[in-house]
C-alpha positions in Angstrom: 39.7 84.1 92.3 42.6 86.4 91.5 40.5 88.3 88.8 38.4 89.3 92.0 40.9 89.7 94.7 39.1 92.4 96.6 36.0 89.8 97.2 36.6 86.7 100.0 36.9 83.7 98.7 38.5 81.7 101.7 39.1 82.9 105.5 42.4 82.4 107.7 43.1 78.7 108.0 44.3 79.4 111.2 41.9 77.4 114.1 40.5 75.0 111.9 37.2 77.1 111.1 35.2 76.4 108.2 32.2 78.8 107.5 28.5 77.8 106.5 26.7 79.8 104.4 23.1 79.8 103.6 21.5 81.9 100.6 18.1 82.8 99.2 16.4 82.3 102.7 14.8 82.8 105.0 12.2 80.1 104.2 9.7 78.8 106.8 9.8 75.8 107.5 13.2 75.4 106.3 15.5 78.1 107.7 13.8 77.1 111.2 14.6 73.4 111.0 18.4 74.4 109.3 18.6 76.8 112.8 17.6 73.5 114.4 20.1 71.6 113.0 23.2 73.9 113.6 21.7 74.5 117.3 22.3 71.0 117.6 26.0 71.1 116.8 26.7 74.8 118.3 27.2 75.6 114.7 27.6 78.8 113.9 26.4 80.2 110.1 26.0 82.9 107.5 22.9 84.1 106.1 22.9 86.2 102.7 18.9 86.8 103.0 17.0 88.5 99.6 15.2 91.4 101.5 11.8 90.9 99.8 11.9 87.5 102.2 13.4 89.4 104.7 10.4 91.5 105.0 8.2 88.5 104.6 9.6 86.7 107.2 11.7 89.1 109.8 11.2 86.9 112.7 13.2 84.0 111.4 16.1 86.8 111.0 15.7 87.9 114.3 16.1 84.0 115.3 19.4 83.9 113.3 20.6 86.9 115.2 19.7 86.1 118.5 21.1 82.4 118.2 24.4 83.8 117.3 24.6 83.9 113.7 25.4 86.5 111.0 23.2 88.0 108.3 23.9 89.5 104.8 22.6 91.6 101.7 21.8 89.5 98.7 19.7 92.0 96.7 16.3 92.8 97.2 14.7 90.6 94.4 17.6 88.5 93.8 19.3 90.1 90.7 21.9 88.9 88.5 24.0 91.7 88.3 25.5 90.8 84.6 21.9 91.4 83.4 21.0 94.4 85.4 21.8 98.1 84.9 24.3 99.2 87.5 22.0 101.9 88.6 19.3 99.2 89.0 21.2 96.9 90.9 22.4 99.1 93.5 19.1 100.2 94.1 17.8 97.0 94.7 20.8 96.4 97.2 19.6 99.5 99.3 16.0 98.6 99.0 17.2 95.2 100.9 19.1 97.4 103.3 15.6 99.1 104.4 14.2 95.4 104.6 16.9 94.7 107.2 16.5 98.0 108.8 12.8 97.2 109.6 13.3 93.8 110.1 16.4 94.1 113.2 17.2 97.8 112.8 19.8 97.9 110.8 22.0 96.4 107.7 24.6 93.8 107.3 27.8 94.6 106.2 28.2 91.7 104.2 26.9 91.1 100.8 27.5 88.4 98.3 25.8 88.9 94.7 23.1 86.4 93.6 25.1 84.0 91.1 28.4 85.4 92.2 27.1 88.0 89.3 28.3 91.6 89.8 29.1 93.8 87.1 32.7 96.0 87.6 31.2 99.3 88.8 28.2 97.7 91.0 30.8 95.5 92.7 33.4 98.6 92.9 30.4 100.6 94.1 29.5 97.8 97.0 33.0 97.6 98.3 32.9 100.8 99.7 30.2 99.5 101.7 30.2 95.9 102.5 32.9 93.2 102.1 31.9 90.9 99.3 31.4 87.2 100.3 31.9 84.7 97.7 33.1 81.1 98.4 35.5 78.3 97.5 33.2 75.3 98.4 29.8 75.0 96.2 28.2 71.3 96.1 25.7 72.8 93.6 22.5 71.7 96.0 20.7 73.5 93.0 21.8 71.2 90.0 18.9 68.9 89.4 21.3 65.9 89.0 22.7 66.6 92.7 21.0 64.7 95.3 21.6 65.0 99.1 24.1 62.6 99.0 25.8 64.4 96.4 25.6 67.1 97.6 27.1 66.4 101.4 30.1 64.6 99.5 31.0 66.9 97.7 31.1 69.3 100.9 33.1 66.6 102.6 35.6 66.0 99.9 36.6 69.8 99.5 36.4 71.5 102.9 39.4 72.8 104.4 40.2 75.0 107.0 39.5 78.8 105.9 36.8 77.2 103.6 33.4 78.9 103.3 30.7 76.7 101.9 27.3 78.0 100.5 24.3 76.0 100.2 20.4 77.4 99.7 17.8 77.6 102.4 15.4 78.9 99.7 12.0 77.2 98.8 13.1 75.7 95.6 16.2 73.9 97.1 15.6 73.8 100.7 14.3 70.3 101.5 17.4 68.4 99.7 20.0 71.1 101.6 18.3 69.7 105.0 18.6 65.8 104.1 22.3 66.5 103.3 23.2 68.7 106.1 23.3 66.2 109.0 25.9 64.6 107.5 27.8 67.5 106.6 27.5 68.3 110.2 28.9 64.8 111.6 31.6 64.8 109.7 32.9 68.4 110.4 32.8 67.8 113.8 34.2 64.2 113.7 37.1 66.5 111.5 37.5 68.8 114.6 36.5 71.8 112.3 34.6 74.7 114.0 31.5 75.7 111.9 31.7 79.4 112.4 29.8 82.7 111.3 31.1 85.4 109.0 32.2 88.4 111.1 30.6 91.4 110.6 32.0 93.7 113.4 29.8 96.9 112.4 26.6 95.3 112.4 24.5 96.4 115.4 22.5 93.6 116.4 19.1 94.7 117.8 19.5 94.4 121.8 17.5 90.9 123.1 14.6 91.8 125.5 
């Protein structure tokens, strides 16, 4: 962490909040059962969306806005920035700012790399214009050796106030996340935690009609 310390890690512990995140999405069929899911809790989440699914699907991001959550960049085809040209990867960061822009007219100001991957100059580049979202909690819901249950303990064992989890509502990894969520759930709230969104303050959310 401290060879990064202008990206967030952890949030205040202060009100025993502990924030969700979801990457890769959105999915059908599985980002609209996950927003099921957290409705059902009055969880509040994170979404770091690619923006090639974003302009796929825009109405599941309009869901996640209207039901309270919080959205974020994730590249447009989800690069690895310690493989990609800095020139290259910013690019494909603004392309997925005109995905959001179509999709709820206008960008997060959150952005978390795809792999935590961001090379020096992209990442010092970024911060000028989002805040940079990592996490301290990752059960790894896309090792092939983690199973649901795995993956909801490992959650449970590490979680702490401040805490900001991230877990994939993404094709390839979706279905296991949604087994092991309920659980995750139940025992955040049987914790007292409050599962709460990311703030992103600048964000204008498109006006509900």
């Amino acid at each position: 962490m401290q060879l990064y310390p202008r990206r967030i890690w952890r949030m205040p512990a202060a009100g025993r909040k502990v924030y969700l995140t979801f990457d890769d999405g959105p999915t059908p069929g599985v980002t609209d059962r996950l927003l099921d899911q957290l409705a059902g809790y009055g969880a509040k989440a994170t979404f770091f969306c690619v923006g090639a699914r974003v302009a796929r699907f825009p109405g599941l991001v309009r869901r996640q806005l209207a039901e309270g959550h919080t959205i974020g960049n994730h590249t447009q085809h989800h690069r690895n920035g310690w493989q990609t040209p800095t020139a290259d990867y910013l690019d494909d960061v603004w392309q997925a700012d005109e995905a959001f822009r179509a999709a709820v007219g206008d960008h997060p100001r959150l952005f978390r790399p795809p792999y935590g991957k961001a090379g020096r100059r992209s990442a010092r580049a970024l911060a000028r214009h989002y805040r940079l979202v990592m996490w301290d909690v990752m059960p790894g819901d896309f090792y092939p050796d983690h199973d649901a249950p795995k993956v909801a303990q490992l959650v449970c064992r590490y979680v702490q106030p401040g805490s900001v989890v991230v877990l994939h509502d993404s094709p390839k990894y979706g279905a296991k996340m949604l087994d092991a969520l309920p659980e995750i759930l139940a025992y955040l709230r049987q914790q007292g935690f409050e599962m709460a969104a990311l703030p992103d303050a600048d964000f204008k959310a498109p006006r509900q009609t």
